[in-house]
SEKEDREN-933861 format. One line per field, with one value per residue (C-alpha): y, z, x; residue in three letters. Coordinates in steps of 0.5 Angstrom, whole numbers, m for minus. Last residue first. Layout:
<nupas>
yy = (Y_...)
zz = (Z_...)
xx = (X_...)
rest = (ala_...)
</nupas>
This chain:
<nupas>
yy = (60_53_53_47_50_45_46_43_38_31_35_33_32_25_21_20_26_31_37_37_36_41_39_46_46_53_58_62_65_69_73_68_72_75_70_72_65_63_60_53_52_46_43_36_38_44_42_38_44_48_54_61_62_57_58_57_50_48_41_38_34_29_24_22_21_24_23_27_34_35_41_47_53_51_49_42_41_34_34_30_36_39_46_53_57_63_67_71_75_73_73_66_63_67_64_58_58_59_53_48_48_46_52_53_49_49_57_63_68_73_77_84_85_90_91_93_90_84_82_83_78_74_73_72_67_62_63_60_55_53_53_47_50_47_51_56_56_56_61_60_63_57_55_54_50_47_45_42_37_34_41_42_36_40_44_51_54_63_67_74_79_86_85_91_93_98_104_98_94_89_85_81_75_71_64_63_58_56_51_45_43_40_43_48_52_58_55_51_45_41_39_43_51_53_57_58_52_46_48_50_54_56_61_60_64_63_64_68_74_78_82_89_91_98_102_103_108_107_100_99_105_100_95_98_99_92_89_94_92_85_85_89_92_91_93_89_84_88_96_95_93_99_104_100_101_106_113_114_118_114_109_109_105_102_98_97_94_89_89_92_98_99_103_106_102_98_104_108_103_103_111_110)
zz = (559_557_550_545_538_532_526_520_515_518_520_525_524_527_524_527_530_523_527_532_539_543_546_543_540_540_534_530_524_529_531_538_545_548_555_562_563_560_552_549_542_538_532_529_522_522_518_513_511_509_514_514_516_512_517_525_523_527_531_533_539_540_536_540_546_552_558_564_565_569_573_574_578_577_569_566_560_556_550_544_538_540_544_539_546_548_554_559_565_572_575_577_570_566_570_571_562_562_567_564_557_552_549_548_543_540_539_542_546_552_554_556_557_561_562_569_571_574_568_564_568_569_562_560_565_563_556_559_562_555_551_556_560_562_568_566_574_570_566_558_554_549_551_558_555_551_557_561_556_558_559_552_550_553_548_548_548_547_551_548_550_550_542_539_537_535_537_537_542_541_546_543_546_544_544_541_536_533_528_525_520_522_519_516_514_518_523_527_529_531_530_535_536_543_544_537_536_532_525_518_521_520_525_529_530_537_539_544_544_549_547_549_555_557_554_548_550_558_556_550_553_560_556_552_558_561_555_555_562_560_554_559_555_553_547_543_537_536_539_536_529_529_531_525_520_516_513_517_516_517_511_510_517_515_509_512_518_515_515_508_508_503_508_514_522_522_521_526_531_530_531_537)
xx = (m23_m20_m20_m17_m16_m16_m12_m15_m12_m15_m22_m26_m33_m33_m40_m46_m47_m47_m50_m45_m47_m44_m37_m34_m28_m25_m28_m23_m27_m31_m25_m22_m24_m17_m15_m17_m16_m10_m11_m9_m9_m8_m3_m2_m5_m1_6_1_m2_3_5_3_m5_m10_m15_m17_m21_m27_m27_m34_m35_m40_m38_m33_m37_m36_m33_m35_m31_m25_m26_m22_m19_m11_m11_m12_m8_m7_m3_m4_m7_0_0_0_0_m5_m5_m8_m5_m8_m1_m1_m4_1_8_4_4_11_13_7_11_8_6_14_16_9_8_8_3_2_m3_m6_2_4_13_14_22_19_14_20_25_20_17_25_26_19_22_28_25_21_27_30_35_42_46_52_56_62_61_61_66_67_73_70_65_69_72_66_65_58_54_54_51_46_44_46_40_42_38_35_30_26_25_21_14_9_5_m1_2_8_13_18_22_28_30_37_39_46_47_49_43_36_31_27_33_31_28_32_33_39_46_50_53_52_58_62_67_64_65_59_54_47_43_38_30_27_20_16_12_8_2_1_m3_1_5_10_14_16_16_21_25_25_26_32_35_35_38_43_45_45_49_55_60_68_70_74_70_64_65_72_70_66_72_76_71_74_73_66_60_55_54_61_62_56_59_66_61_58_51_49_46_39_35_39_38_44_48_43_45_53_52_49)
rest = (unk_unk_unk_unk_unk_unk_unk_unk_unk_unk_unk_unk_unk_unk_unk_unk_unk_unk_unk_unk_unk_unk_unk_unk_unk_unk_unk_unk_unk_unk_unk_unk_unk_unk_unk_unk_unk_unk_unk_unk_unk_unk_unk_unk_unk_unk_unk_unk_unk_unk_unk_unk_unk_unk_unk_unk_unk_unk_unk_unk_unk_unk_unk_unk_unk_unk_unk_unk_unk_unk_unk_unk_unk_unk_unk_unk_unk_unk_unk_unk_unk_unk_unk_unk_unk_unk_unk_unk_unk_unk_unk_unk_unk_unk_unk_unk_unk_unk_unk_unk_unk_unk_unk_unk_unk_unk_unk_unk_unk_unk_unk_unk_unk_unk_unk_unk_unk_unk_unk_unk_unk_unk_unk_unk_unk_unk_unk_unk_unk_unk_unk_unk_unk_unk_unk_unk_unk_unk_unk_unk_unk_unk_unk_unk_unk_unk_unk_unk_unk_unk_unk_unk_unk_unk_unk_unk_unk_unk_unk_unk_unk_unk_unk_unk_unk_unk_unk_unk_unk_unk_unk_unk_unk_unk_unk_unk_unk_unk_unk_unk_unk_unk_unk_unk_unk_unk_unk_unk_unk_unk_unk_unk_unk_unk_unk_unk_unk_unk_unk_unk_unk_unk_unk_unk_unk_unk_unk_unk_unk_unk_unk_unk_unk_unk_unk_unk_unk_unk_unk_unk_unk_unk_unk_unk_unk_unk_unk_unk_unk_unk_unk_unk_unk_unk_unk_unk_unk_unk_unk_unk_unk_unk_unk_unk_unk_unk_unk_unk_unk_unk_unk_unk_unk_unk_unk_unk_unk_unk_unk_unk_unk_unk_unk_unk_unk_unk_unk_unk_unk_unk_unk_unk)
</nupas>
């Protein structure tokens, strides 16, 4: 608790000389010892923090997934490898882990966290060991892994209205079946190409292109060109979208002659 409320204190840097003096400590060897030698169970604390997160945040939330990397510059940490990360906005020598959040209106806290080794880990099985992975440590696409984290936190009694995340992991039919399967909705950043045909629906008949109009969600964080290939599905049991963000209807667009689609407008695909 004592490292906790370090990391917690305004202003303090996140080593461990500056929180040990932070908290009271005349050096940082206590703390050093929690990180580098103390043996404890991540998955057990992991567990805990759930529960706490649950019992204190309540009930229809919002489940989040994304991931976040950190850049290094050798070869022996676990997972380390070219790839991208966001971070840096490109591909660099790096680390990423896939984390999720769960948010109501009291507030939000992360509820887990996997790291992606890439799986040109698996083909050298001792840099695996060196690394600290067990033997039966399995290769995991994000969006597996994604699926596993919703397990976990549907199973321990998390109750989230809904889930959402971006493209990585909207793409994954395995997370969305998770959500389709429990009756919770969802909302995921899919590419404009993809295809998705949810259980319980029907294929519509072909129509002609200009009969479809596209809608833009807004400007939001990123430059318009990282957005021009972006689209939503949404779950069944999914939130409405605000009157600024419409889905694409196949209503007769009032311009029929000519497609309304925007280049660099985001397009949302509902199938509610």
């Amino acid at each position: 608790m004592t490292y906790v409320r370090g990391l917690l204190m305004p202003g303090v840097a996140g080593n461990c000389w500056a929180l040990a003096q932070a908290v009271g400590h005349a050096r940082p060897h206590r703390l050093q010892h929690l990180l580098s030698g103390a043996v404890w169970d991540e998955d057990a604390v992991r567990d805990q923090v759930r529960g706490f997160v649950a019992r204190h945040l309540g009930a229809a939330g919002v489940l989040i997934f994304d991931e976040t990397g950190d850049l290094k510059k050798g070869w022996a940490t676990a997972g380390v490898g070219r790839q991208y990360t966001g971070t840096a906005g490109r591909i660099e020598n790096a680390i990423v882990a896939v984390y999720s959040t769960y948010a109501t209106a009291h507030g939000h806290a992360l509820t887990d966290r996997d790291l992606y080794v890439q799986r040109e880990w698996f083909t050298d099985p001792d840099r695996m060991h060196r690394a600290g992975f067990e033997d039966d440590h399995m290769f995991a696409t994000k969006g597996q892994i994604a699926r596993d984290q919703a397990l976990r936190a549907l199973d321990a009694g998390l109750e989230p209205a809904w889930a959402t995340s971006d493209e990585v992991y909207g793409r994954s039919s395995e997370l969305r079946a998770v959500f389709e399967q429990r009756g919770i909705g969802y909302v995921f950043a899919i590419a404009a190409t993809s295809r998705s045909r949810p259980p319980g629906t029907r294929r519509c008949a072909p129509m002609r292109r200009s009969a479809w109009s596209s809608r833009t969600g807004g400007t939001g964080a990123r430059p318009e060109a990282a957005r021009r290939d972006r689209a939503c599905t949404t779950g069944c049991g999914s939130p409405q979208p605000h009157r600024a963000t419409t889905c694409s209807s196949a209503a007769r667009s009032a311009r029929a002659n000519r497609p309304t689609t925007s280049p660099t407008s985001p397009t949302t695909t509902s199938v509610l």
